[in-house]
N, C-alpha and C positions, 0 to 999 in steps of 0.2 A: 518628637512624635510626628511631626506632619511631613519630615522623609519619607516614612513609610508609605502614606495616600500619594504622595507625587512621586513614588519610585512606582509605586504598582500601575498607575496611569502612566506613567510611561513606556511602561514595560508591554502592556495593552495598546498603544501605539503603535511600539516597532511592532509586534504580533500581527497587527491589522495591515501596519503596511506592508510586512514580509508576504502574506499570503493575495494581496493583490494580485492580479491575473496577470503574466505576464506574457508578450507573442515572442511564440516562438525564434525571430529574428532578431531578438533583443537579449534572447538570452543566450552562456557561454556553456550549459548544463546541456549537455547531445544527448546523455543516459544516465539512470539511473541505478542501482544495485542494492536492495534491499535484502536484509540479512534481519529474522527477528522470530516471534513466536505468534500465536493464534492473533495476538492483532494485528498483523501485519500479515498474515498466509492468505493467499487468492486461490489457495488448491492444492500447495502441492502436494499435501496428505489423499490425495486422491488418485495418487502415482505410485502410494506403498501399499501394496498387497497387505500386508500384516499390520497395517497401522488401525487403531481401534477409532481415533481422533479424525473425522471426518467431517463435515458438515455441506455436504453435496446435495442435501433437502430441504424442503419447505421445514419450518418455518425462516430457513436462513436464506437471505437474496430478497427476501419481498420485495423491497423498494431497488434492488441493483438493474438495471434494464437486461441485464444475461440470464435473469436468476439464480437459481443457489449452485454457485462455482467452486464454492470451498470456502471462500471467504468466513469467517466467524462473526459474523454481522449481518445485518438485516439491508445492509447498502452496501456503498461504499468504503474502502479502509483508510488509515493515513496514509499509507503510500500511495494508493489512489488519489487521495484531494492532492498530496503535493509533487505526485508528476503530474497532474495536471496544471498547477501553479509554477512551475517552474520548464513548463512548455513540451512536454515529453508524449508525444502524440497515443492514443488510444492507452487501454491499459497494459503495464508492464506482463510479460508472460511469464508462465509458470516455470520454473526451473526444471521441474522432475517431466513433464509433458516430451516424449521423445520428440515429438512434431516442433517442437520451439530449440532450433536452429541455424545460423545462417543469417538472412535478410530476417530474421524473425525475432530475434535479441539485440538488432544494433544501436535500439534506446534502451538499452539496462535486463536485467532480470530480477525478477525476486525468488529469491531462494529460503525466504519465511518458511516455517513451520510448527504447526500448531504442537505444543506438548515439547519444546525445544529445550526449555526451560526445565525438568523431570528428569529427576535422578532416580536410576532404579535401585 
């Protein structure tokens, strides 16, 4: 029985040191690419006409410095915190945004969307 306390602190270790901040010149990560559903979308439900699944309002963004972008939180998402940990400068753009292009996606994109998950 005392594997399981010294596995789970362990485990809580590497966690704490994975997400250490790391500079950019250190690391081998240039882009990102995230693929996933409402926790993970920064917007792009805000590029479909017909999509009912939005959250482009208060009270979503409070605490985001952009305010409400689409995002499905009130901050930040995990693809957020871990391109920033993993050295990927400002936040990844939106896939559906015709504007994000070019010099505009060549650290990743996220192509999240909220309700991804939803079978009709």
């Amino acid at each position: 029985m005392k594997a399981v306390p010294d596995l789970l602190l362990l485990s809580v270790v590497h966690v704490i040191d994975f997400l250490k901040p790391v500079k950019a010149k250190q690391t081998a990560v240039r882009a990102l690419f995230v693929f996933g559903d409402s926790f993970l979308d920064n917007g792009n439900n805000n590029y479909i006409e017909d999509c009912d699944l939005k959250s482009n309002y208060p009270p979503y963004g409070v605490d985001f410095p952009l305010g409400p972008t689409g995002r499905f939180s009130n901050g930040r998402n995990a693809a957020d915190i871990l391109a920033e940990h993993l050295g990927i400068p400002d936040y990844l753009p939106v896939f559906n945004n015709p504007q994000n292009k070019g010099d505009r996606i060549l650290h990743g994109v996220n192509y999240a969307s909220a309700g991804a998950g939803i079978l009709e």
